[in-house]
N, C-alpha and C positions, 0 to 999 in steps of 0.2 A: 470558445464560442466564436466561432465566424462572422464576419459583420460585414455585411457588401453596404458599401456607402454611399451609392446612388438611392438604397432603397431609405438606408436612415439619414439620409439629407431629405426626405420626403416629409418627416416628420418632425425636421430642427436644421435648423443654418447651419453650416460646418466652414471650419476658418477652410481660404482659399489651399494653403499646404496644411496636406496629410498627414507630413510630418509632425507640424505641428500639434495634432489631433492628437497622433496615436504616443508622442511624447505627455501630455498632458494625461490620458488616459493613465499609463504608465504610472505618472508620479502619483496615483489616487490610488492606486492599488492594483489596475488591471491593466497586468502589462502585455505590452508586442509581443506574439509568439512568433508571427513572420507575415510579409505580405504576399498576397497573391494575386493574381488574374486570372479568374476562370469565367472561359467563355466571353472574354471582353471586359467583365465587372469586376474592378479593383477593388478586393476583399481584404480585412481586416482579420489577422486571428486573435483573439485576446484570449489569455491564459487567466483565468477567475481563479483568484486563490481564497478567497474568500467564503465564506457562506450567503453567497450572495445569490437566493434562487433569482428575485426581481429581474436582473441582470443576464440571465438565459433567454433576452428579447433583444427585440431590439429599442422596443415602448424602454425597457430598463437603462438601456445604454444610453438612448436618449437625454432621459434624467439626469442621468452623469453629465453628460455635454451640456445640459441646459446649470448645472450648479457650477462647471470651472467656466464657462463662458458668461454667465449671467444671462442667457438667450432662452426663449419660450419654448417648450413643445406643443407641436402641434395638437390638436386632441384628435383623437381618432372617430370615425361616424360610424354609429350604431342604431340599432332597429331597436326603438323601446320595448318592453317585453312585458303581458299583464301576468301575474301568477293567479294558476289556477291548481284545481285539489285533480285535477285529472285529463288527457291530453286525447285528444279526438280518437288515437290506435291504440296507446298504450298507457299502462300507469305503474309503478313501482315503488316496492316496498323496500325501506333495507331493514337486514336482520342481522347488525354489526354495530357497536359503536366506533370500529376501526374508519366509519366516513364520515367526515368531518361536513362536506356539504355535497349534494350530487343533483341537477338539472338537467332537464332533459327539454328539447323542442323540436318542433317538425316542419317541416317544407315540402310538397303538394307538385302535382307534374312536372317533376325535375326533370334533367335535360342531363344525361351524361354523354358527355365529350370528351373529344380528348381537349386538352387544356391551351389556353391560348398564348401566344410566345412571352408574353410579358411574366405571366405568371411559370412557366418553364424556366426562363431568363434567373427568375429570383431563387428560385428553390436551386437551382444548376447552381447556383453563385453559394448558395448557403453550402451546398454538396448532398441535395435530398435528391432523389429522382422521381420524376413523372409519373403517377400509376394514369387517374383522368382527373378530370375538371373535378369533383366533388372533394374526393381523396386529398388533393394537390391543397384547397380550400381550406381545407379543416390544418393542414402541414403550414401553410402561408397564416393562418391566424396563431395559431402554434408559437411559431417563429415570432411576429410580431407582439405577442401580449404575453408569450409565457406560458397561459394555459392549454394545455393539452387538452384535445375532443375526440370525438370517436363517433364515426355515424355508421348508423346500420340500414337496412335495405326495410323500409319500415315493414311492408306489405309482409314480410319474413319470421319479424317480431311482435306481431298485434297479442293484446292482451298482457298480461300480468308478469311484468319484470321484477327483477328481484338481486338485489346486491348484498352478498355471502358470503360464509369460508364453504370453499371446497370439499366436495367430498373426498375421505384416503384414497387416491387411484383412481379416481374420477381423470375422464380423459378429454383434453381437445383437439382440435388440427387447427393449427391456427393457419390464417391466408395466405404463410409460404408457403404452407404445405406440410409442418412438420407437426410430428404427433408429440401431445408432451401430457406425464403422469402427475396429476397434482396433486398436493397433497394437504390436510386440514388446515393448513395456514394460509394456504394462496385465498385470497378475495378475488372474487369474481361476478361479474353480469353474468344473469342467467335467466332462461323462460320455462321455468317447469325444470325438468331434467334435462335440458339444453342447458350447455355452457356458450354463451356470447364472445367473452372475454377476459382477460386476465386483466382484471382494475388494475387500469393505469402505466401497460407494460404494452400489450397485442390483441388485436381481433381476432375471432374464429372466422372459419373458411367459409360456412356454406349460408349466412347472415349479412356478409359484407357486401359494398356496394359491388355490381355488377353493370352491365352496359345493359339488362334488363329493367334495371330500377326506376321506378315511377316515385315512390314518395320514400323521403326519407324520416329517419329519427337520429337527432344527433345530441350526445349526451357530454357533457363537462363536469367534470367533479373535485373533489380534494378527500385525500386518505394518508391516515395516519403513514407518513412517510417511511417509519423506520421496517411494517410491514411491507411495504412497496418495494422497498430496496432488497429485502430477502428473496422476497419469490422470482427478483428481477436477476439476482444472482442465481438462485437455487436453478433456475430454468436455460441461466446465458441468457435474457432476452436484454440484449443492451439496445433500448432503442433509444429515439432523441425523448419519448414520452417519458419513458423508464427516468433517464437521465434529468429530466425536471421532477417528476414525481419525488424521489429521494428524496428533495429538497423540502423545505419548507415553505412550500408554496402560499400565495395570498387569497383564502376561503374567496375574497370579497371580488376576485377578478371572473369567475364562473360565467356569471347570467352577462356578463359587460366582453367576456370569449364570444359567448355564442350570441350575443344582439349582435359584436360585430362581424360575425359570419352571416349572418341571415341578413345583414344588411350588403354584404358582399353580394350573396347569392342574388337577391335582387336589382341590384344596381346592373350585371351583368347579364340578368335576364336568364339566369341558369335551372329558377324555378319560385315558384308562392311559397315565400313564408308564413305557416301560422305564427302572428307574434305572442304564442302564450308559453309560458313557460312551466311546468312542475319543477318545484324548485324544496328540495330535502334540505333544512338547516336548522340542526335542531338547538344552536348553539351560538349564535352572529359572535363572531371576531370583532371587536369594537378599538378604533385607537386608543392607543394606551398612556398614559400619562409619564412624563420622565422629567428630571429636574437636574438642572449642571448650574453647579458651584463655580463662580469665577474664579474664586479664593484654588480653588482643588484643580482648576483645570491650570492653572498658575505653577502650582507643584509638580504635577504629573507631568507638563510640558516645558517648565524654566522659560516660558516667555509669558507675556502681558501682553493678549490681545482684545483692541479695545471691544466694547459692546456693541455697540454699531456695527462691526466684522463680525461676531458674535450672530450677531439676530440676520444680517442679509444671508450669509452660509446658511443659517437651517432653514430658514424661508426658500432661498434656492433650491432645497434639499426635501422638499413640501412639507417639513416640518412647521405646525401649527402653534403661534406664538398665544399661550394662554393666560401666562404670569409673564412681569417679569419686574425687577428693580434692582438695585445698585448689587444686589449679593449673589442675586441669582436672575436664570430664567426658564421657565417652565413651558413644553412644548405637549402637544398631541403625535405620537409617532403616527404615521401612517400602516396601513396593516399589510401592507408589500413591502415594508421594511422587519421584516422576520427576525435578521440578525440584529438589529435593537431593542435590547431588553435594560441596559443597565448602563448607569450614568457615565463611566468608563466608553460605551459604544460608542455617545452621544461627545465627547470629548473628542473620540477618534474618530469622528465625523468630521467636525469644527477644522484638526488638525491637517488630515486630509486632503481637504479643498483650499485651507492655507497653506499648505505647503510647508513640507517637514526642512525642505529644502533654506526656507524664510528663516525658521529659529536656530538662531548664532549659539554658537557655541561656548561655553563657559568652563572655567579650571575649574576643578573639583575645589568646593572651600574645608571640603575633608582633609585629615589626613591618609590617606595611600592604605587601606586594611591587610592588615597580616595575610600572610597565602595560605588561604582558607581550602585550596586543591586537596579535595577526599585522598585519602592512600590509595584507592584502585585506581584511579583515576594518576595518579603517577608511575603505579605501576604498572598499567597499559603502557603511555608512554615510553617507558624505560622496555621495557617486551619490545615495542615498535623498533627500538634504534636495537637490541640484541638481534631481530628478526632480518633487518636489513643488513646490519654489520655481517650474516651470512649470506649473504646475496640475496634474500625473498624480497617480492615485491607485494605493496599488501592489496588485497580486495576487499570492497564492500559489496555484500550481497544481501539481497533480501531475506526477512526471516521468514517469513513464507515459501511455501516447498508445494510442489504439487504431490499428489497421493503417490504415484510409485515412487519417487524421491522419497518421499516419509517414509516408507521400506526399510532403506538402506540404516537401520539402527545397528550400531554397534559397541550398545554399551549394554553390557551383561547385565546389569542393576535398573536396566528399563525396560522393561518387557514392551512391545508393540503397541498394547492397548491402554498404556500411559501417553500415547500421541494428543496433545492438543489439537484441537480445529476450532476453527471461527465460527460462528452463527453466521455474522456477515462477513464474509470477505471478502476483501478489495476487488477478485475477480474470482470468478468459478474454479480456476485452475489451481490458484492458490489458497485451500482453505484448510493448510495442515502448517503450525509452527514447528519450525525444525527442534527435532530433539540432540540431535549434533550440528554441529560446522560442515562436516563433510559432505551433507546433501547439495546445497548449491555450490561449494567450491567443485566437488567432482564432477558437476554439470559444466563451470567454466571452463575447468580444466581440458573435460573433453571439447568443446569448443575450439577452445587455442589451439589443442594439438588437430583438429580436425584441419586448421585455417593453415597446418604445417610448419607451428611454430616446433623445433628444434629440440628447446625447454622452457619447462614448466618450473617457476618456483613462486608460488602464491602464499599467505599467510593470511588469518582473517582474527581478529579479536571480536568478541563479541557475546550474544545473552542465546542460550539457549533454552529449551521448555519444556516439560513434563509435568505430567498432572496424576494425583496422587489420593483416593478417595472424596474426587469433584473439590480437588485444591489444587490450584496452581500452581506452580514453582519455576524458578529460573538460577541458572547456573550463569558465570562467566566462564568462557572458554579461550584458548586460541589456538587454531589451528595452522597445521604448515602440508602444504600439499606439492610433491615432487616428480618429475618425470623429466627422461633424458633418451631421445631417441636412438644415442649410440651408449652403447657401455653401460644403460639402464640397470645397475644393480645393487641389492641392497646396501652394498658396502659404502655405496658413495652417500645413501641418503644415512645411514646412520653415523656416517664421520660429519655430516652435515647437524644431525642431532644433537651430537657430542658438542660441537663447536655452540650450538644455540646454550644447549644447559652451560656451560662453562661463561657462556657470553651474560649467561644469566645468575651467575652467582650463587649457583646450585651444586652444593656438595651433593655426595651420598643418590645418587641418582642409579638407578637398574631397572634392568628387564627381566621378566618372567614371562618364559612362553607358556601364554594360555590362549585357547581358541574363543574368538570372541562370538558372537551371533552374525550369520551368515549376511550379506555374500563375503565378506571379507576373510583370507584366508592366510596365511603367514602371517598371523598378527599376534600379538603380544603385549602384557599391561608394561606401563613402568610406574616405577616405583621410588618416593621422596622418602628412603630408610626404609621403614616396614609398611609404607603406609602407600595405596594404589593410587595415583594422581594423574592419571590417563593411561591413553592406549594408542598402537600405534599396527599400521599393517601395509597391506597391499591392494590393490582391487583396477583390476583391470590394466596393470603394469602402473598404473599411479599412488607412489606411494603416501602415505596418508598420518600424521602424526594430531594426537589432541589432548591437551592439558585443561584440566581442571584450575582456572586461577584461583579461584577460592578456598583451596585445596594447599595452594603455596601462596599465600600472603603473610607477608612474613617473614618466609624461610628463606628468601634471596641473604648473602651473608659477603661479609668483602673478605675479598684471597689475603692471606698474607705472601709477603715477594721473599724469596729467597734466593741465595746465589745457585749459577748455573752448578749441577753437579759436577766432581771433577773427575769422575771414574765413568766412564763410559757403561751402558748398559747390556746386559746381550738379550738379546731377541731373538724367541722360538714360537712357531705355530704347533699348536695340540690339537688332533681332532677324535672327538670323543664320542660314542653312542649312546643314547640313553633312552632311557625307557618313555611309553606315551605320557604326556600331563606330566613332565617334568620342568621345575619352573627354572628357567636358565638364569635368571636373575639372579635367584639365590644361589644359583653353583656360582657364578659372576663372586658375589659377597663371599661366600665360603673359599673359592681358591686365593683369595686376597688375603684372606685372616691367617690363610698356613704360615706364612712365615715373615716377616720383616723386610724382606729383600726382594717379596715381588713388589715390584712398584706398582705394577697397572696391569688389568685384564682385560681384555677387549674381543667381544664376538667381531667375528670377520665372516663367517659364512655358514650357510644350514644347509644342508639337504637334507631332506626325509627328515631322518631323527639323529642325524650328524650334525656335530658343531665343531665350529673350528675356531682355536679360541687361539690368540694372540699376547703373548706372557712376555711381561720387561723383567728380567730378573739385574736388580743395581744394588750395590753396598757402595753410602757416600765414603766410605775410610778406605775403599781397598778396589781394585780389579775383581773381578771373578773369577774362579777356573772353570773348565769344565767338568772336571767331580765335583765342585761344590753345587753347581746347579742341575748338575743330575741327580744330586741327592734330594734335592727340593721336589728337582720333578718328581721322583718315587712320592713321595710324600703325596703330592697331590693324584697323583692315581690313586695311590692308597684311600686316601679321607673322597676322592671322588666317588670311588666305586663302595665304599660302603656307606655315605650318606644318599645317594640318591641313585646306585646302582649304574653309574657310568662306566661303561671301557672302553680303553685307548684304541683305536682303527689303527692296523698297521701301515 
């Protein structure tokens, strides 16, 4: 949230250093994101982490300032407003309980201009830009109170409005210009078969104000927020309105938006306000009652603050003192304070403005509890230092994936249409949970090398998703992603693999060549004994590895140490043919069990349907000759080619 501070010094004292402002902002919960200068006006950004719609103003920010300084705000002047059942051009029904309240008022031989420097000045500072004087109006109240408005060219809208869901494929062009398909969820102004607006998010194009406009109709409302936020994503309309509506905004700021627009409009001579109002509420938001325990607020914080501190904070805080006595006291919440609902709030309120920074620190007068660390939870950790111990370096990436990323599925046991998506998602782009790791790491990855990084060695732990007759599920996984501009080939990432399982205290570990689901290709499961516990491949020269942790929990096991052998081993490359959907993993197991003396099998290389396997043949008691490991080798052509039909390539 931007805060130019000439405008919110207009409505509250501010210490002489800035510093010191946006320090004290900070310790309350809304801290510095950076300062700026735009256009002359030394701007504030605050990062709201909070559910703090109030505070999308500058009327809210103010408040803040007037509870850590103990200073007044100013109150803001408005045009009293009488309500009436029906408004000189127009009148409106709604047929939704999705609006919580909606008003509407009108102004009479408007005057559209372009806008005067003051008012440019403020909106340039905020970062909105100029459309004219009326537009810019409704944007500068906006900004000041929070509530979002919306005026239309009245002369355009006469007669009978009406606030709804959409029809399926019902169409608008909103005032940028763009056409958008809506659909029975979006809430919308409407005249007839005319769509006006998408409540709470954009205007349509041929309604809006224009340099023709003589009278206006300007409306304010409140709707159920979590509908708001949908159609705001479903459509991309991220506007500043969109971005408050979400929220849980304050029913009871509406008719007190638009008195003080109407009172703008004519201070400035811009046009006759009718001061009546149609005002929809079928439901008044009343402040609500809450009660904090001094005893509880004692526990929860380990300090003793007296009551007198106690009552001047929430009085700061416009909190209304209704009870109170030695145990407790009971306040009136204000109804722009949304995010207080429960005695817990109302403590983190108190603390807040006291300052977390005030309450001293104490030894625990416990003793020290047993290390209560879940087993996955160590054995992530223990994964991290095997991962690094091979040179990766690890990523965090979002679990959200955009839709051609959700594509790239490569796990044979989750067909495509097991993809999770959000209803609401953080942002249009991402509203698909990855069903692998591989989706955003192979985005990084291609990144990095695009930036001409050299190598690639990434790794990522973490929850993956799939959904299973409208049930959800999540697996742990982690993945290891590899690429090497020179000498890129599989042998170095799988000596790379070998080193991660051995680093991980994984016996009995293979591969089977099986084709996994497209695009990836050289790929193949591995395998913890008989049992499938990821897969690993190629895609786009980046190679790509992912274990099911859930799958080896458990099975990590400690080496036993033994003395170096004292007979040297001989070493031979085999390269064998075989047939399609042969699983090499198990030729791997199988040429191991022929005899005693081979120590270790190792693929080293594939083409086509060529493998090229890598054989220690060792006896700890004796040397080798070379008949006695030719006889082995017979052996293993032999038991090759009649369990799985492989022959030796000359």
């Amino acid at each position: 949230m931007k805060i130019p501070l000439n405008w919110l010094n207009e409505i509250i004292p501010l210490p002489a250093d800035n510093g010191v402002l946006t320090d004290k902002l900070t310790m309350v919960g809304h801290m510095l994101d950076k300062r700026l200068v735009i256009d002359g006006e030394e701007v504030v950004d605050l990062e709201l982490r909070g559910n703090r719609a109030d505070c999308y103003s500058i009327l809210g920010i103010a408040r803040e300032v007037s509870a850590i300084f103990d200073t007044k705000v100013k109150l803001l002047q408005t045009l009293e407003l009488t309500k009436v059942s029906k408004l000189l051009n127009s009148n409106l029904s709604v047929d939704t309980p999705l609006v919580k309240r909606a008003a509407m008022t009108e102004a009479f031989d408007v005057k559209i201009t372009k806008s005067p420097a003051w008012l440019v000045k403020k909106l340039t500072a905020y970062g909105m830009e100029s459309v004219n004087n009326i537009v810019d109006l409704t944007n500068y109240v906006m900004i000041e109170t929070g509530e979002p408005m919306h005026a239309f060219d009245s002369d355009k809208v006469k007669g009978e409005l009406q606030i709804r869901l959409a029809k399926e494929g019902e169409k608008m062009i909103t005032f940028q210009g763009a056409t958008l398909t809506l659909t029975k969820n979006d809430l919308v102004w409407s005249r007839g078969t005319e769509v006006l607006s998408v409540a709470g998010a954009i205007g349509e194009k041929y309604h809006s104000i224009s340099e023709t406009t003589k009278n206006i109709l300007v409306e304010a409302a409140n709707y159920d927020r979590a509908n708001i936020r949908r159609s705001v994503y479903r459509h991309n309309l991220l506007t500043e309105a969109g971005i408050r509506h979400e929220k849980e905004l304050d029913p009871n700021m509406v008719d007190n938006a638009l008195g003080r627009f109407l009172f703008l409009l004519k201070k400035h001579g811009w046009g006759t306000p009718n001061c009546k109002i149609y005002d929809y509420y079928p439901k008044k938001l009343n402040p609500w009652k809450l009660k904090l325990n001094f005893d509880y607020l004692k526990t929860l914080a380990g300090v003793e603050i007296d009551t007198k501190t106690i009552k001047n904070i929430l009085l700061n805080l416009n909190f209304k003192i209704i009870i109170q006595n030695r145990n407790f006291i009971e306040v009136l919440v204000p109804t722009y304070r949304t995010d207080v609902t429960l005695e817990e709030d109302l403590i983190e309120e108190v603390l807040r403005i006291y300052g977390y920074d005030n309450i001293t620190p104490h030894v625990l007068s416990l003793e020290i509890p047993d290390d209560i660390t879940p087993d996955y939870i160590k054995q992530e950790n223990a994964l991290r230092e095997c991962a690094t111990a091979v040179g990766f370096n690890e990523a965090i990436t979002l679990s959200f994936v955009k839709e051609s990323v959700s594509k790239l599925n490569i796990d044979p046991e989750k067909p495509l249409n097991t993809t999770a998506y959000l209803i609401n998602p953080p942002s249009p782009d991402y509203k698909f949970l990855r069903m692998n790791l591989l989706c955003n790491l192979y985005e990084l990855s291609k990144k990095t090398i695009h930036e001409r990084a050299e190598e690639v060695r990434l790794f990522e732990i973490g929850k993956t998703y799939f959904k299973e007759k409208d049930k959800y599920f999540e697996r742990r996984k982690i993945a290891l992603v590899y690429y090497l501009s020179k000498d890129n080939s599989f042998n170095n990432f799988k000596s790379l693999m070998d080193s991660f399982f051995i680093k991980m205290c994984l016996s009995h570990v293979s591969y089977s060549n099986e084709t996994y689901l497209l695009p990836l290709h050289n790929s193949f499961s591995v395998k913890l004994g008989n049992r499938i516990v990821g897969f690993a491949g190629v895609f786009d020269d980046i190679y790509y590895l992912e274990i099911d942790l859930d799958q080896i929990l458990g099975q990590t096991k400690k080496y036993s140490v033994s003395l170096w052998p004292k007979y040297p081993p001989q070493i031979e490359d085999l390269t064998m043919v075989f047939p399609d959907r042969t699983y090499i993993g198990d030729v791997i197991t199988s040429i191991t069990s022929i005899n005693r003396i081979i120590e270790k099998v190792e693929l080293r290389d594939i083409f086509q349907n060529s493998y090229t396997f890598r054989i220690w043949y060792q006896d700890p008691n004796k040397t080798l000759t070379d008949t006695e490991v030719e006889k082995i080798r017979k052996e293993i052509i032999t038991s090759v080619k009649n369990k799985f039909g492989g022959i030796l390539k000359e």
